[in-house]
N, C-alpha and C positions, 0 to 999 in steps of 0.2 A: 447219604445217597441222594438228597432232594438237590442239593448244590451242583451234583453231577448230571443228574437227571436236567436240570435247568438248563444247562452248558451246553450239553447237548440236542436236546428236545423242547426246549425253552419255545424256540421260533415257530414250532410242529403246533404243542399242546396249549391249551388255555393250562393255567394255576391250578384248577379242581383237578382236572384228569391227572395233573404231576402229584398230585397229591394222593390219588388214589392209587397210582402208579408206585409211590414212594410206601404206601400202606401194605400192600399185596406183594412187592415184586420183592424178589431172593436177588441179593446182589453175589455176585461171582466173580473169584478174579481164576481164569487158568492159563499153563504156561505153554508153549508153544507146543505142538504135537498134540494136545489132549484133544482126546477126543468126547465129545459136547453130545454126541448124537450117532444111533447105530441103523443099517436097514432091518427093520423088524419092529423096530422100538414102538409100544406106544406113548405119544405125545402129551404133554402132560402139561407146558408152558413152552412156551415158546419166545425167544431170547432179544431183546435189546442191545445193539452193542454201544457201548459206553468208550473202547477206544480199542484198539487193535486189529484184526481182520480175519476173519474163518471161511475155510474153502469147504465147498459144496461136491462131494464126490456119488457118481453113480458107479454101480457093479454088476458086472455080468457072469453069466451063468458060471465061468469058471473061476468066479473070486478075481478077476484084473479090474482096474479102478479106472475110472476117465472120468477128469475135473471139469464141470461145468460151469462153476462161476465160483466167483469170491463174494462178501458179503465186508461190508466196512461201519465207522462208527456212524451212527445214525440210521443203520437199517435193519432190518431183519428179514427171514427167509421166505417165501412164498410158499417153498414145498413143505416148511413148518406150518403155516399158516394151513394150505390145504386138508394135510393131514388131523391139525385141531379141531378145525372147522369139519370135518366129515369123522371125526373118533378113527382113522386109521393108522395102519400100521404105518413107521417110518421108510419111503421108499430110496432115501438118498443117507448118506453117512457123515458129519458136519465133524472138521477139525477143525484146532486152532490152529492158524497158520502162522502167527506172534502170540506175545504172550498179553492174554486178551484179558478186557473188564466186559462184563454182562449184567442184564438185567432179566432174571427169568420169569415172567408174567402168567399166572395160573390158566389155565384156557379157557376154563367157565368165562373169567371176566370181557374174551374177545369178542362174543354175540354181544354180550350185555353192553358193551362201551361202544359198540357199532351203533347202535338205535342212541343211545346216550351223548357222545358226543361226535359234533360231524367232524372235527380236526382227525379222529380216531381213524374214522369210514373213510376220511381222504388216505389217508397216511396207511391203511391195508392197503386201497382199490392203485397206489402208486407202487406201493410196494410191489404188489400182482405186475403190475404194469414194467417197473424198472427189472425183473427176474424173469419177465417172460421176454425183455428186449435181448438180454445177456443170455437167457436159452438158444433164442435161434442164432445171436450172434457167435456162440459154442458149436451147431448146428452147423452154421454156413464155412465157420473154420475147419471141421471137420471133410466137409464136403468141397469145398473149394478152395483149398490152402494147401500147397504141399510142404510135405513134411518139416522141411527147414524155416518154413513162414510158419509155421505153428508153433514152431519150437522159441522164433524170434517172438512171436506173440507173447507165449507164456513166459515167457523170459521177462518183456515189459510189463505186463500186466503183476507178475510177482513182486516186479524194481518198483512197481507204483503202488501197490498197499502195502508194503513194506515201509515205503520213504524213503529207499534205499537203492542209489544204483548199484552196489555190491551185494549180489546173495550166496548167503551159505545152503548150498543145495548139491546133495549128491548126484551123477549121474544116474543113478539106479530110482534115485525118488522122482527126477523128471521123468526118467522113463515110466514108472507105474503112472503117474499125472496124464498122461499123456496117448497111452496105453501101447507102448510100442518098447521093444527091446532098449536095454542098457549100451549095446553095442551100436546099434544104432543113431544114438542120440551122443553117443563120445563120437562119432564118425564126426556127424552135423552142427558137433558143437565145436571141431577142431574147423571144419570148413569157416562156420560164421565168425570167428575167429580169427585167420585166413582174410576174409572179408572186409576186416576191420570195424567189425558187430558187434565183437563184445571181447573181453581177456581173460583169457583163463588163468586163475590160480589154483596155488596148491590146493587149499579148502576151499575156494569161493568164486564166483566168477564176477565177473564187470562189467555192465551194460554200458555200453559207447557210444547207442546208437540209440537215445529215447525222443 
């Protein structure tokens, strides 16, 4: 784990903190879909990512899901963070969105390494900083994007933590992402399409447009 840890976090942490990191932290490898994180949960560590990518989903009163952000290798989640740091319930739902590597770090040790080392205090106080950019940037797409620019959004935003301009993505799973009907989203997906935005396949679509 410390080789990976190094690869990744090397440029972040001094040597002691990787080492403390490699002593404490539970490495995980899970396969795409799994889900890492429930609303309710209490927080108990809070995750490193070593390589892959996991989306951050909120829910509403009737059980429909709308994705706030993705999270990639070298960072971790804010609303994990919040919730370790204050002992609360988990208010968002974390999958894997590829088949991810993690490092899951106790939460006791997140006070103690803040006063301890300052690479640590930077590396929360950015993290806060890089999840609250991507909130309101979820925010303003919500609020000032219509439907088909949202759609093209999630569309790239997906091709780019993937690594992949082809994704295997149902209609029906963009639609809950999203939080709007399956019918809707095959409408706007044949228009962008149409557009010369992206190509539709049988299982998969093809972004044209990143």
């Amino acid at each position: 784990m410390i080789t990976e840890l190094k690869e990744n976090y090397g440029y972040l942490f001094e040597d002691a903190l990787l080492n403390e990191i490699n002593n404490v932290g539970t490495y995980k490898e899970v396969p795409e879909g799994f889900q890492l994180m429930d609303i309710g949960d209490y927080i108990k560590s809070m995750p490193l990512l070593v390589s892959g990518a996991v989306k951050i989903l909120r829910e509403d009163d009737k059980g429909d899901e709308l994705l706030l952000y993705f999270i990639e290798r070298g960072d971790t989640c804010a609303m994990t963070l919040s919730c370790c740091m204050g002992q609360k319930k988990s208010e968002i739902r974390a999958v894997a969105e590829t088949p991810t590597k993690l490092i899951m770090i106790p939460v006791e040790k997140m006070s103690e390494w803040m006063g301890k080392y300052k690479s640590w205090q930077n590396f929360i106080l950015q993290s806060y900083h890089d999840r609250m950019s991507e909130l309101l940037e979820a925010i303003d797409t919500i609020a000032f994007l219509k439907m088909d620019e949202r759609l093209l959004k999630y569309l790239k935003d997906k091709a780019m933590v993937n690594h992949n301009d082809v994704i295997n993505v149902t209609h029906q799973n963009i639609a809950f992402d999203l939080h709007t009907s399956r019918v809707v989203i095959s409408r706007l997906l044949k228009s962008l399409e149409n557009a010369g935005k992206i190509k539709l396949n049988r299982n998969n679509i093809k972004i044209l447009d990143l």
